[in-house]
PAZA-213898 format. One record per residue (C-alpha): x, y, z. Coordinates in pm, 1 decimal. Example, Ala and Ser with C-alpha at 12.3 -4.5 7.8 and 13.67 -1.06 7.14 Angstrom:
2
{X:1230.0; Y:-450.0; Z:780.0}
{X:1367.0; Y:-106.0; Z:714.0}
// end
This chain:
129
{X:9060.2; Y:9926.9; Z:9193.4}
{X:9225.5; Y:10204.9; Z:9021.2}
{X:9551.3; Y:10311.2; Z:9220.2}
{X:9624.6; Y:10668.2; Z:9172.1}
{X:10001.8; Y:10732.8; Z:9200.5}
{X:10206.3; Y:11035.8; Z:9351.8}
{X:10469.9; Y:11105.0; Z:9064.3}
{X:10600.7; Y:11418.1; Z:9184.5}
{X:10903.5; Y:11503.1; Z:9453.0}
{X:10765.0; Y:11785.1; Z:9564.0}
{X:10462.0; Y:11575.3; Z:9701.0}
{X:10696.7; Y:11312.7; Z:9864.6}
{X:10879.2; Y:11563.7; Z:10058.1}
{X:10599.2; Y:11758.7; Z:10143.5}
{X:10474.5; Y:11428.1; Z:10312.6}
{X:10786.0; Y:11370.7; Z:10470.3}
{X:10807.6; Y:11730.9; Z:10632.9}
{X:10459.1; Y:11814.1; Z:10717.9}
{X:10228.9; Y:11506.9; Z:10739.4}
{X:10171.4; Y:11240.5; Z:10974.5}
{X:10359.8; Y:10938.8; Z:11050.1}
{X:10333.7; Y:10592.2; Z:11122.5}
{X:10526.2; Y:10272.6; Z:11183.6}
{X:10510.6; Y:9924.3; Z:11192.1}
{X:10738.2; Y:9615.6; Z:11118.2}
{X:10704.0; Y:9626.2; Z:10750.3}
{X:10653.3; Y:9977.3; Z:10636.8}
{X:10609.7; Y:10353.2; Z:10767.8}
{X:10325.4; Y:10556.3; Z:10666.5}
{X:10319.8; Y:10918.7; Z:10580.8}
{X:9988.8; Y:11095.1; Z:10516.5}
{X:9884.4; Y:11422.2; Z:10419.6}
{X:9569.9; Y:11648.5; Z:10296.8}
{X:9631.9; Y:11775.8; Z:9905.8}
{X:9576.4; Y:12104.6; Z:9829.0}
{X:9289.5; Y:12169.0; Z:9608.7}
{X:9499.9; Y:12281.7; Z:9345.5}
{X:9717.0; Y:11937.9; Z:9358.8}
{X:9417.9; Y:11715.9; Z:9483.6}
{X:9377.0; Y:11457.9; Z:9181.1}
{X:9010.0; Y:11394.8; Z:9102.2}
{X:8749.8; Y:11126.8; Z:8962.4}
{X:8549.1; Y:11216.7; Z:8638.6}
{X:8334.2; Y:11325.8; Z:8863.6}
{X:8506.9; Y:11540.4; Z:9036.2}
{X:8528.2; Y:11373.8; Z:9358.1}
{X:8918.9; Y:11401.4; Z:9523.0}
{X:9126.9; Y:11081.6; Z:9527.6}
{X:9377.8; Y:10898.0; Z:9776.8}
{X:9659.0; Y:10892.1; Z:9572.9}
{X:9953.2; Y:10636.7; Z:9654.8}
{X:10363.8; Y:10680.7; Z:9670.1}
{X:10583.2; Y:10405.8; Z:9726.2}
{X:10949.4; Y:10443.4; Z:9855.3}
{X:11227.8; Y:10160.3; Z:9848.0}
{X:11570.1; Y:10245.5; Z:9857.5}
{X:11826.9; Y:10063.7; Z:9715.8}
{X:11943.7; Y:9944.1; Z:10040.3}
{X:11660.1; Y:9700.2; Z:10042.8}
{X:11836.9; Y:9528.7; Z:9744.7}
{X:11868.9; Y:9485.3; Z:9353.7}
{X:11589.3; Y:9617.8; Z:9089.4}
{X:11408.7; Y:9286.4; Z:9173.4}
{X:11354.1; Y:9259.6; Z:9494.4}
{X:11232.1; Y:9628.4; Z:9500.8}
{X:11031.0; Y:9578.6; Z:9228.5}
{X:10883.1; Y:9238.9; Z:9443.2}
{X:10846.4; Y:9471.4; Z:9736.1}
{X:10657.9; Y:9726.9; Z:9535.9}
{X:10427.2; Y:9477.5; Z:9409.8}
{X:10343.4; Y:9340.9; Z:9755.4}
{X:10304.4; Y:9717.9; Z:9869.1}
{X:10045.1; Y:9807.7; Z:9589.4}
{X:9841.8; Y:9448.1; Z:9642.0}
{X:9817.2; Y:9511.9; Z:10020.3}
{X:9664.7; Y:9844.8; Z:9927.5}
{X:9444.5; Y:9732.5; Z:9685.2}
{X:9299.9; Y:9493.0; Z:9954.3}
{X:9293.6; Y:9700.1; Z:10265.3}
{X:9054.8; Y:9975.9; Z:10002.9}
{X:8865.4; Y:9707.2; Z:9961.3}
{X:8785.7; Y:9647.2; Z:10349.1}
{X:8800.1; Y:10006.9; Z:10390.9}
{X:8699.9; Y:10358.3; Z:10253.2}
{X:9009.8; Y:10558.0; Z:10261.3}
{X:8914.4; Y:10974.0; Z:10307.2}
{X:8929.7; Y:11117.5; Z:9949.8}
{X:9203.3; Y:11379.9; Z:9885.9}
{X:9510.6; Y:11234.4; Z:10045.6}
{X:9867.3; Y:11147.9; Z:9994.4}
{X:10001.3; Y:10811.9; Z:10152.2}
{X:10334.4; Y:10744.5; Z:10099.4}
{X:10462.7; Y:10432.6; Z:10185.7}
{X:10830.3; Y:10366.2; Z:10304.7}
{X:10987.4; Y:10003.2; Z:10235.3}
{X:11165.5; Y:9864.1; Z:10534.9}
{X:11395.9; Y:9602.1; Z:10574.7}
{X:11146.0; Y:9301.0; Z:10690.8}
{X:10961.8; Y:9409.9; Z:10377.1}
{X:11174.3; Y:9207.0; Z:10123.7}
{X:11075.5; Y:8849.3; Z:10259.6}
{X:10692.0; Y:8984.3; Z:10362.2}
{X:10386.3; Y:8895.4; Z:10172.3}
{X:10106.7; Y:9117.4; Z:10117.3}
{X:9921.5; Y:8909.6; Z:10379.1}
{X:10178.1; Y:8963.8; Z:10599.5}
{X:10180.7; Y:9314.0; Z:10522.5}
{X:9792.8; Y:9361.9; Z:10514.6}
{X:9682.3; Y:9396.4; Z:10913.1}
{X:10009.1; Y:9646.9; Z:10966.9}
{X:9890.0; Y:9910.7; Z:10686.2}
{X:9498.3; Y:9844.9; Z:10847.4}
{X:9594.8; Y:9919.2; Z:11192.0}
{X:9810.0; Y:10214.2; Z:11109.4}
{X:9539.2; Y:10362.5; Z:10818.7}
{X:9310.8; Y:10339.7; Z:11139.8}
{X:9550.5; Y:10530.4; Z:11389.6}
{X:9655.2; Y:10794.7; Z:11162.5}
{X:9290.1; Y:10816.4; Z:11067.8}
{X:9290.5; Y:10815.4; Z:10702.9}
{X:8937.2; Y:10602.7; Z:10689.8}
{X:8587.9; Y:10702.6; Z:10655.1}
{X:8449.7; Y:10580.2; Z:10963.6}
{X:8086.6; Y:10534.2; Z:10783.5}
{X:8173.7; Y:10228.5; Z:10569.0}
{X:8163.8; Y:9961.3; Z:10779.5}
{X:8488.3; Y:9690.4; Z:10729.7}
{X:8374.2; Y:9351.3; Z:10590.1}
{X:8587.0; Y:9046.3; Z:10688.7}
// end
């Protein structure tokens, strides 16, 4: 699965200020509708979900953020595969502490529970176990 990435600050901090938010154990989950003009878009011109991650430096060294970051992007790539995410979104992803020693397993069931209660998935594709 291709992971589309939010690269620019202005779309973090719109996130922060305006979207919706979530929290669990492991991470906190901010979501937010793109504009048209910012939505990114398949070659067909369908919008993507596009994906920002956020770990400070008080999580640790270059490392273990870059381990946490990993973990974050693998337990995204497996929760799109159990579910549709709506198209033309911007999920950012905060790092918390508990992250650093998590595995994507681990972290897995917290980002599908909290997709489902900000309701970020289409509810016609069925989740296969």
């Amino acid at each position: 699965m291709k992971i589309y990435p939010v690269c620019e600050n202005r779309a973090f901090q719109r996130a922060y200020k305006k979207g919706k938010k979530a929290a669990g154990k492991y991470i906190v989950v901010y979501v937010i509708k793109t504009s048209d003009k910012d939505a990114a878009r398949t070659a067909h011109g369908k919008p993507v979900t596009r994906l920002g991650l956020t770990v400070t430096k008080g999580r640790g060294g270059a490392v273990v953020r870059n381990r946490i970051k990993r973990v974050l992007r693998a337990a995204w790539c497996e929760a799109a595969e159990k579910c549709a995410f709506s198209g033309g979104l911007d999920v950012i992803i905060v790092a918390r502490d508990a992250a650093a020693e998590a595995k994507s397993s681990d972290i897995l069931p917290e980002l599908l529970s909290i997709s489902e209660k900000l309701g970020v998935t289409d509810a016609n594709r069925n989740s296969e176990s």
